[in-house]
N, C-alpha and C positions, 0 to 999 in steps of 0.2 A: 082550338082546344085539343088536347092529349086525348087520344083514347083508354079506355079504364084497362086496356093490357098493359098501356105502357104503362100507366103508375103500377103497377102488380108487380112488374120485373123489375121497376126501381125500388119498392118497398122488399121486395124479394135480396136483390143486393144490399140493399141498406142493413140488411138480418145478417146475412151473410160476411159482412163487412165486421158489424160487430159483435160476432161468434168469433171470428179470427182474431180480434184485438182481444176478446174477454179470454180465449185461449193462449195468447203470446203473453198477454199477463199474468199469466197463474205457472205457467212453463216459467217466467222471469222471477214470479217471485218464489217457485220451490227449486230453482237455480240459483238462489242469494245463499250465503254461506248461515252459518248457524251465530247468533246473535245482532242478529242485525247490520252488520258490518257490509258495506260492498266490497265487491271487489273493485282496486283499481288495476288499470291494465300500465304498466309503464312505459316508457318512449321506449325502451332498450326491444322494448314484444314488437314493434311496429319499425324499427332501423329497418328491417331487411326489405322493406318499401323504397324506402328514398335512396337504400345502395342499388339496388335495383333495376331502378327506375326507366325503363326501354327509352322513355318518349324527354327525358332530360337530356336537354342538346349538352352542358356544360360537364357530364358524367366523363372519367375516366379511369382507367384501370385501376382494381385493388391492388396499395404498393405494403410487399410486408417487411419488416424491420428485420436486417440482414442478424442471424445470430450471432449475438458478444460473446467473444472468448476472454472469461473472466480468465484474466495473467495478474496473478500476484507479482509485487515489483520482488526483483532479489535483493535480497539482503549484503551488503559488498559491510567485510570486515575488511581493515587493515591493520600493522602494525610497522612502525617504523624504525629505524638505530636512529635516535637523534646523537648520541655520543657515550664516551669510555672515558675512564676515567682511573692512575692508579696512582695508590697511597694505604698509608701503615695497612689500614685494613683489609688491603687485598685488592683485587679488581672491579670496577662496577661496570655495569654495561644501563646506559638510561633510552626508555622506549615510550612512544607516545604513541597513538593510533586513533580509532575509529571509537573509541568505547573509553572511559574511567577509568574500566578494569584493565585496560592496556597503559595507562600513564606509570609506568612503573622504573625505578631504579634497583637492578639485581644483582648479584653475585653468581659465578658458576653455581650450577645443581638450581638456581630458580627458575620461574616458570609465567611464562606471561600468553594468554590464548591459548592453551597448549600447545607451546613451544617451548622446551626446555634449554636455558642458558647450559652450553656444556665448555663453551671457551672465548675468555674474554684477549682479544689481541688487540694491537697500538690503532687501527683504522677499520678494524671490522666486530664483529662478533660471529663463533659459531654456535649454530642451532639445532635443536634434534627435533623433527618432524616425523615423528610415530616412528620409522625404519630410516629415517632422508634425512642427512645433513647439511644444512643449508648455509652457505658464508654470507652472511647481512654485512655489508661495507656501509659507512657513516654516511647518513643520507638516504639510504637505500630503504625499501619499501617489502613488504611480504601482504600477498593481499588473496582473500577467497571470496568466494561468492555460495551463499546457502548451505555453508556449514562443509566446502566442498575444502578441497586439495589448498595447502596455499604455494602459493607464485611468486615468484620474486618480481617485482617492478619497480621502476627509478622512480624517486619522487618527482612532482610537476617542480617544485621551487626548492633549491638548499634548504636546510636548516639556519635559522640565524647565527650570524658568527661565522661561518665556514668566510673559507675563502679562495681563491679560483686559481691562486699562483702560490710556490711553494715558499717564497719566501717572508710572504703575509703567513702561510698557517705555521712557520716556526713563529715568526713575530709573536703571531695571536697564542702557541703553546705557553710563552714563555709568562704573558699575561694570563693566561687560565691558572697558571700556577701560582701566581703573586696572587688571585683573588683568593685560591683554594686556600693560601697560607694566611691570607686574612680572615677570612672567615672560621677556618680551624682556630685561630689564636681568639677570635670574638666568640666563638662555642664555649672555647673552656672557659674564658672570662666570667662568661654568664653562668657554669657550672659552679662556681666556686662561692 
């Protein structure tokens, strides 16, 4: 049998025992938020354990995501001379490009991209670029990137129609003309 010390100093911690629960209990519950609500802790409070973690054989180095260099793509306009054209009413210079507003058929003094038609001739057109006169040959390309300077460049493929020897593009002149007089003679038909 026990002697009656030892039960004293077990009944003595047994008090003691449950002074400290009755205490962590009243510290927990006027550490509870106001309406009864608990708090919860979420996983994101407790990461910096498991990134941590010394005694985890499979851990290794934090890798960080190199910084993007956010690059807007540029904007590439063109405008092209698909071809010239002359009759009663003067010269016309016709332009297709990159944009709608570029599909245009002109006369001297008009304006396509801001580029102003200032002279229509047999295989080219000239052009007035703010101060820069520029000769666009049929076929030929004028191209800017971001609103910047434009550049003349050859197109990748002719225009349809053209031709590679000189004596296909008189051939094909002489045919652009028999169409243009058909069609002039079919306008006014329809006028009338």
């Amino acid at each position: 049998m026990k002697s009656p010390a030892f039960h004293d100093r077990a009944i003595h911690r047994l008090h003691r025992t449950a002074r400290g629960l009755v205490c962590g209990l009243g510290l927990a519950l006027l550490a509870q938020p106001a309406g009864g609500e608990r708090a919860r802790l979420e996983y994101a409070a407790f990461r910096v354990i498991t990134e941590r973690n010394i005694f985890n054989a499979a851990r290794s180095g934090r890798v960080s995501a190199p910084a993007r260099e956010n690059r807007r793509p540029s904007r590439v306009d063109t405008v092209s001379l698909v071809g010239v054209m002359f009759y009663e009413k003067g010269p016309f210079a016709f332009f297709d490009g990159s944009s709608s507003e570029y599909r245009k058929a002109l006369q001297p003094g008009g304006t396509v991209a801001d580029l102003k038609l200032v002279e229509v001739r047999p295989n080219s057109a000239r052009l007035e670029a703010g101060t820069n006169l520029v000769e666009l040959r049929v076929g030929a390309q004028l191209r800017r990137e971001d609103q910047g300077a434009w550049q003349l460049a050859e197109r990748a493929e002719p225009p349809a129609g053209t031709s590679s020897n000189a004596s296909g593009a008189a051939g094909s002149a002489g045919t652009d003309d028999e169409v243009l007089k058909r069609l002039l003679q079919k306008r006014e038909q329809e006028t009338r």
